[in-house]
C-alpha positions in Angstrom: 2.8 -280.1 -187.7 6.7 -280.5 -189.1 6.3 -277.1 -190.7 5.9 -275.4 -186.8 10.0 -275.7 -186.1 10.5 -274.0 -189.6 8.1 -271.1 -189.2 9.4 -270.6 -185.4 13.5 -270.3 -186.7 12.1 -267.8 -189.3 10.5 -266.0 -187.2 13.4 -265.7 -184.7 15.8 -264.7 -187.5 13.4 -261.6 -188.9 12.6 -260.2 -185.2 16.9 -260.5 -184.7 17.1 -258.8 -187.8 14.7 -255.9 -187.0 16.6 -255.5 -183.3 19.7 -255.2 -185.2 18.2 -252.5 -187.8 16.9 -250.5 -185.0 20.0 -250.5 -182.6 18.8 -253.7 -180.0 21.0 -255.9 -178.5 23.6 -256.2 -175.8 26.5 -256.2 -177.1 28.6 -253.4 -176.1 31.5 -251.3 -177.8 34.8 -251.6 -177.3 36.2 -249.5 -174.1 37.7 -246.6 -175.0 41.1 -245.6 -172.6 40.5 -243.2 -169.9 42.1 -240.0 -170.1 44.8 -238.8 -167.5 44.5 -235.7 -165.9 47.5 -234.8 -168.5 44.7 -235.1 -171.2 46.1 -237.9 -173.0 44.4 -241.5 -173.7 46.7 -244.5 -172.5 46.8 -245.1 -176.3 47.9 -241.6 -177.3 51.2 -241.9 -174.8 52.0 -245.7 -176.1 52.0 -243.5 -179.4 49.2 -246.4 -180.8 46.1 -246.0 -182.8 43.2 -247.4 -180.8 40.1 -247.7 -183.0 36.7 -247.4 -180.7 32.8 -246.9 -181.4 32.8 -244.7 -178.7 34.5 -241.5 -178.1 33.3 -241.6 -174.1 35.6 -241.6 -171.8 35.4 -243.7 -168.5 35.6 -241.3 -165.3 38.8 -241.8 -163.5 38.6 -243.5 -159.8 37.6 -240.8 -156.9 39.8 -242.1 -155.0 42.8 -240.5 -157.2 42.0 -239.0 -160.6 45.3 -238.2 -161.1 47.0 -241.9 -160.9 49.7 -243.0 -159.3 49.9 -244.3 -155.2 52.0 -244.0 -152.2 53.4 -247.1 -150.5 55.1 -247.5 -147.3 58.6 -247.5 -146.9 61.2 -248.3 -144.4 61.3 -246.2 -141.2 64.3 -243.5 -140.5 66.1 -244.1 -137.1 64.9 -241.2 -135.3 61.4 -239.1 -135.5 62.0 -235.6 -136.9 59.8 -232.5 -137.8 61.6 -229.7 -139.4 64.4 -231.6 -141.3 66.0 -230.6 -143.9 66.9 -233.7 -147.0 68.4 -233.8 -150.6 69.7 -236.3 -153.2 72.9 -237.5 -153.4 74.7 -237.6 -156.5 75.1 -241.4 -156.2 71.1 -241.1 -155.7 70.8 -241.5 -151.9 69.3 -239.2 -150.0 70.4 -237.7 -146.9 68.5 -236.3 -143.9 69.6 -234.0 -141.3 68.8 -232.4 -137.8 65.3 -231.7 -137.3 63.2 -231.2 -134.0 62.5 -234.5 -131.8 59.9 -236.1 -129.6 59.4 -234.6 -126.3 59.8 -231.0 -124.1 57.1 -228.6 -125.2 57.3 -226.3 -128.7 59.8 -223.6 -127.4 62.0 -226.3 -125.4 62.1 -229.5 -127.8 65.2 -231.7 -128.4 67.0 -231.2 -131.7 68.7 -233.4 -133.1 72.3 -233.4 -134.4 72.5 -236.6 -136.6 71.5 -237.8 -140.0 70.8 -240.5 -142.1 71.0 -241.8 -145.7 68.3 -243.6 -147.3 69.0 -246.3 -150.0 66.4 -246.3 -152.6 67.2 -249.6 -153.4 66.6 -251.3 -150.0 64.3 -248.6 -148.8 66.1 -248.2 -145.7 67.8 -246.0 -143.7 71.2 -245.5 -141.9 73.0 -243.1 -139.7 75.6 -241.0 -141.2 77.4 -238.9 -138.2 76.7 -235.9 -135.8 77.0 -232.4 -136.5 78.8 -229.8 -134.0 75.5 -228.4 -133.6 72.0 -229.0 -133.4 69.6 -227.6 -136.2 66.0 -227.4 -137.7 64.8 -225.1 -140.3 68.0 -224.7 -142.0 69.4 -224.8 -145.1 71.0 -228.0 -146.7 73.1 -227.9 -150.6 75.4 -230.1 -152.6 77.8 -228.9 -154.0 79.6 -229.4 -157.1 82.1 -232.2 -155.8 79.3 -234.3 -154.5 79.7 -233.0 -150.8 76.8 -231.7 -148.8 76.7 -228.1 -147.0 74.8 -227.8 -144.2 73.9 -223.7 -143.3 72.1 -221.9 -140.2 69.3 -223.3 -138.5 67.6 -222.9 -135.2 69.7 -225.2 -132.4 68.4 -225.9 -128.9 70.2 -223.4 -127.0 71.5 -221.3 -129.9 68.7 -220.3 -131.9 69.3 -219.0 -135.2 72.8 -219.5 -135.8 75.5 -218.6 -137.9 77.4 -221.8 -138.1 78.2 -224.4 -141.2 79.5 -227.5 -141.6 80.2 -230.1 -144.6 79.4 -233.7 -145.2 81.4 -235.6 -146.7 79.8 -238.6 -148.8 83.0 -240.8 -148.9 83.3 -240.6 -145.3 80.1 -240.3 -143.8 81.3 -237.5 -141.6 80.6 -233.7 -140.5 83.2 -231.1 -140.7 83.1 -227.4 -139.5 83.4 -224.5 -142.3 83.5 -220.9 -142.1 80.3 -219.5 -140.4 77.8 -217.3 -142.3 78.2 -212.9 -141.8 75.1 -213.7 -140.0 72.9 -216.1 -138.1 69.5 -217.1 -139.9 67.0 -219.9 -140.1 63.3 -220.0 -141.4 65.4 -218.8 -144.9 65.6 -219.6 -148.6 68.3 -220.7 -150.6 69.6 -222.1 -153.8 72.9 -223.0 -155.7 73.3 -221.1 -158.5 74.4 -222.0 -161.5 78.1 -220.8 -161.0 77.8 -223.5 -158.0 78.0 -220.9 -155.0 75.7 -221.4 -152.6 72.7 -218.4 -151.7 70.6 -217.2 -149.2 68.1 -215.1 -148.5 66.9 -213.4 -145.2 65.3 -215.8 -142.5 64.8 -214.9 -138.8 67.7 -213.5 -136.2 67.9 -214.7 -132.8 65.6 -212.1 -131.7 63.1 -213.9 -134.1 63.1 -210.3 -136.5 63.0 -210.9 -140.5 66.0 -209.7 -142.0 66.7 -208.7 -146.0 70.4 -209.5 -146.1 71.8 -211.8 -148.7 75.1 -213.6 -148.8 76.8 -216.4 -151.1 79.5 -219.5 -150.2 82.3 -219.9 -152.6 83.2 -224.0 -152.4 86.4 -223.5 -154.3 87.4 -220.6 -151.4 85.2 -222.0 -148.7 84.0 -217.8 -147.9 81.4 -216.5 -147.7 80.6 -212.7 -149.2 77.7 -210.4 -148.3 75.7 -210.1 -151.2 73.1 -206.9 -151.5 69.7 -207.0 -149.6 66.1 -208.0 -150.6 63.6 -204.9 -150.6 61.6 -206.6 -147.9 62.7 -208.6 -145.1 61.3 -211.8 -145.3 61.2 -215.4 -143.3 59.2 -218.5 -143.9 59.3 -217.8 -147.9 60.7 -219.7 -151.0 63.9 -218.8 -153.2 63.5 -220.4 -156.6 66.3 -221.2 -159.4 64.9 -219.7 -162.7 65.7 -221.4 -165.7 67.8 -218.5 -167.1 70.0 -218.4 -164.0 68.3 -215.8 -161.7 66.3 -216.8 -158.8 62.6 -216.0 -157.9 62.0 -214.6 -154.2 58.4 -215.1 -152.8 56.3 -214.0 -150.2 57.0 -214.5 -146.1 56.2 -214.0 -142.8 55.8 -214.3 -138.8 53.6 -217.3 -138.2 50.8 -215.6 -137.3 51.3 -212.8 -140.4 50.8 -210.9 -141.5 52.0 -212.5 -144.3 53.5 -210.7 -148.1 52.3 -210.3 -151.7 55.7 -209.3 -153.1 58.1 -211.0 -155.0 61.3 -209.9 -156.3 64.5 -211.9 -158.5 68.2 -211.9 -157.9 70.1 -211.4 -160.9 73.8 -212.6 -160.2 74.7 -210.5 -163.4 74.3 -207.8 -162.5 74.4 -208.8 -158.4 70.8 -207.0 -157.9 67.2 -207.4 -157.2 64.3 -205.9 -159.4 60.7 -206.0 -158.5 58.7 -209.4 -159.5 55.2 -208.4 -159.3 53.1 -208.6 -156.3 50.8 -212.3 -155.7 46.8 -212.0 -155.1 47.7 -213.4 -151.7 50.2 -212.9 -149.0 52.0 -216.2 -148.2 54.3 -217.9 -145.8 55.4 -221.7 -145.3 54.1 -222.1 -149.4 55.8 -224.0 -151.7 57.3 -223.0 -155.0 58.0 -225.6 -157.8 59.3 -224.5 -161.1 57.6 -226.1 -164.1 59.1 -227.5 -167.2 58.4 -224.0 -169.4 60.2 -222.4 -166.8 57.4 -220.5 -165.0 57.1 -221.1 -160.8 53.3 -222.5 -159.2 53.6 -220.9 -156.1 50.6 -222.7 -153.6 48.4 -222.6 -150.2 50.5 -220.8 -147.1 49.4 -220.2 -144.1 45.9 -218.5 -143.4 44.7 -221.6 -144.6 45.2 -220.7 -148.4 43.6 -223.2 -151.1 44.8 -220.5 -153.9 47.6 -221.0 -156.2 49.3 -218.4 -158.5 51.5 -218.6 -161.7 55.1 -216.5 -162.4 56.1 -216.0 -165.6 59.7 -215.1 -166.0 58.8 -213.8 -169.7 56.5 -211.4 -168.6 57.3 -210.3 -164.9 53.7 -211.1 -163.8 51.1 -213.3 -162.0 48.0 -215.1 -163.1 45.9 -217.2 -161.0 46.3 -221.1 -161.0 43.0 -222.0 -159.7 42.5 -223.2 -156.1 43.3 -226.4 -154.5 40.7 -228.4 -152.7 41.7 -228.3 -149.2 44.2 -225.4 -147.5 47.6 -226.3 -146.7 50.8 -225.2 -145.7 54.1 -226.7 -144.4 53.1 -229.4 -147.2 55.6 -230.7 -149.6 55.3 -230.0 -153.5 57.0 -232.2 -156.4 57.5 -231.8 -160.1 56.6 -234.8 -161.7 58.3 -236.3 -164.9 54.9 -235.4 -167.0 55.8 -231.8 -166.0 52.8 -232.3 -162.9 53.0 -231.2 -159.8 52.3 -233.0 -156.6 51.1 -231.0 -153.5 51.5 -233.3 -150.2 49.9 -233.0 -146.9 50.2 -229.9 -144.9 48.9 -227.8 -141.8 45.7 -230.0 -139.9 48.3 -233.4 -140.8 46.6 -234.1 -144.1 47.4 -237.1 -145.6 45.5 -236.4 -148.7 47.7 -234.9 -152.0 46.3 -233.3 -155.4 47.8 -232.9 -158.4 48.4 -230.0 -160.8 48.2 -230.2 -164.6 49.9 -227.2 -166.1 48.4 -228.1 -169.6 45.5 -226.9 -168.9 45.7 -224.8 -165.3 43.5 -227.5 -163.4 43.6 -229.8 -160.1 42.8 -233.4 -159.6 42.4 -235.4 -156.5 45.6 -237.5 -155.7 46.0 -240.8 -153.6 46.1 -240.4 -150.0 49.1 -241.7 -147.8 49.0 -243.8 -145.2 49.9 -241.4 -142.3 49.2 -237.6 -142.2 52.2 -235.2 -142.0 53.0 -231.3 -141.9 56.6 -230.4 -141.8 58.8 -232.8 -143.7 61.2 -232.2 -146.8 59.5 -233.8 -150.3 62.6 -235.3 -152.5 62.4 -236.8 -156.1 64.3 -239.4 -157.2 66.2 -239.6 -160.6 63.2 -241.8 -161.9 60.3 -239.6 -160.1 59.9 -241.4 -157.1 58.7 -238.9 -154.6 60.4 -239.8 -151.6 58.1 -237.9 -148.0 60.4 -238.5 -144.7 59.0 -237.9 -141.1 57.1 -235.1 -140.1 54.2 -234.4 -137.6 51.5 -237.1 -137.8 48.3 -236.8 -135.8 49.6 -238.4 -133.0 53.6 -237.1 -132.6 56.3 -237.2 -134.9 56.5 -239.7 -137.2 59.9 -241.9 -138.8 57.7 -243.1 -141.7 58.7 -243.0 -144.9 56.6 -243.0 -147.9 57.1 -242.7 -151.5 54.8 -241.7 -154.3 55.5 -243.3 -157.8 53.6 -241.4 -160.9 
């Protein structure tokens, strides 16, 4: 009868061992670090060895493969649609003009202040009125740290020729020399000499013009530069790494909307040819990569496509397709050398996310309110700051901010 406890131990320890030989048991391996849509284990970007029995990686969340998350931030003082935003040098960011709330599409109030927002407090102050009232204009700083404000659509104007200058310091608008003509719905960029381009847009009869001209700061002139091959409207100008700048699509809202591209060379003061797209596109964005080549994405006509230019070769390739159409959304390049597509046409509030290493899309995190129309502005730290635009019910004063 004593020897019963004995046998029973031994018997335990040989069916343990034989579970053991054959695999049995519950313990599990050690987790093994999900990859990022970049491709790279947490462990592999803390530049640590992480030693796992298992090479499987967990799936990320479906709420947002791609990481990162909006949060709310504090209001602006007035709802706007149609704004225009940078970053300061002092990393504030100003907003200006933009349509208000109320009167119908072809008779709504524009407005003729702005604001700064302080990343640090997340909120928002008004910063003076401009002589005239403005949405779908163009808005620069320039070397000195001031802010030029150019064209626009006003109230009772419509496309307009006017300028005017903020001035940091002073919080204050002045007048400048007007533009050779009046434009909104344009492009533009500053150029690596520091003038100040742009590039067609609409007249006041609302037809697409091809003419070109450049702001001097040190002069405060402006000089008629040489015209586009295509008139074009609702399309994006893009600073190349090398200095020229990358011209893309257009078009009336309801299209038809172009393939072609061309790129200003301010060497030689001309345009050449750029390739033509798969797609015609208007109201797309266009965000130059860290290799120096542009992702140009959605448009109107409910686009999901995206396309690749490659200054190197002069050409186009396909960048897959996004999982829901937009246009009027906002695009970001994120310090991993992502990109960030937000919101759009139908007031998504959904983003994705675009991984150049290996030409795919991920789901991104949703914010808390839906928007179309508002400028997208990255911090010095990669913030994404979105401001305003049209939410499902009006215009919205929100402010949210995206951090990678």
């Amino acid at each position: 009868m004593r020897r019963k406890p004995f046998l029973v131990v031994i018997a335990a320890l040989l069916i343990a061992a034989l579970l053991a030989a054959c695999g049995g048991g519950s313990a599990e391996p050690a987790p093994t670090a999900a990859p990022t849509s970049g491709g790279e284990s947490q462990a592999e970007r803390s530049n640590t060895t992480q030693v796992t029995k298992s090479a499987t990686a967990k799936p990320a969340s479906s709420a947002s493969k791609s990481g990162g998350a909006f949060k709310k931030s504090g209001d602006m003082t007035a709802r706007r649609q149609q704004h225009a935003g940078v970053v300061l040098q002092d990393g504030r960011i100003l907003v200006v003009g933009g349509a208000g709330t109320g009167g119908t599409n072809l008779n709504k109030p524009i407005h003729y202040s702005s604001e700064v927002y302080v990343p640090a407090s997340g909120s928002w102050t008004e910063s003076g009125l401009m002589k005239d009232d403005r949405h779908d204009m163009g808005l620069f700083v320039l070397g000195n740290g001031k802010v030029l404000v150019v064209g626009g659509r006003g109230h009772s104007t419509f496309a307009q020729p006017t300028v005017e200058i903020w001035d940091p310091g002073a919080g204050e608008w002045t007048p400048a020399k007007n533009m050779n003509h009046e434009r909104d719905f344009f492009g533009g960029v500053v150029l690596n000499d520091g003038r100040v381009m742009v590039f067609g847009g609409f007249t006041k009869e609302y037809a697409m013009q091809a003419t070109t001209e450049m702001y001097d700061a040190a002069t405060g002139e402006w000089t008629i530069g040489p015209d586009m091959s295509d008139s074009r409207a609702n399309h994006t100008a893009t600073l190349l790494k090398d200095g020229r700048v990358l011209v893309v699509g257009g078009g009336k809202v309801d299209g038809p909307f172009s393939k072609t591209a061309e790129v200003y060379d301010p060497a030689t003061n001309s345009f050449m040819p750029a390739g033509e797209m798969a797609q015609g596109r208007a109201n797309h964005s266009a965000t130059r990569l860290q290799d120096g080549k542009v992702l140009v994405a959605g448009g109107r006509g409910k686009r999901t496509s995206a396309e690749l230019y490659d200054p190197a070769t002069n050409s186009w390739t396909s960048a897959g397709n996004m999982a829901e159409a937009r246009g009027e959304h906002g695009a970001a390049l994120l310090p991993d050398g992502r990109v960030i597509v937000i919101g759009g046409i139908g007031n998504l509030a959904t983003s994705e996310v675009y991984n150049p290493a290996n030409n795919t899309w991920a789901s991104g995190p949703s914010m808390a309110d839906g928007r179309l129309r508002f400028p997208t502005l990255v911090l010095g730290d990669g913030t994404v700051v979105v401001p305003g635009g049209v939410g499902k019910d009006g215009l919205l004063a929100a402010t949210e901010i995206f951090t990678p």
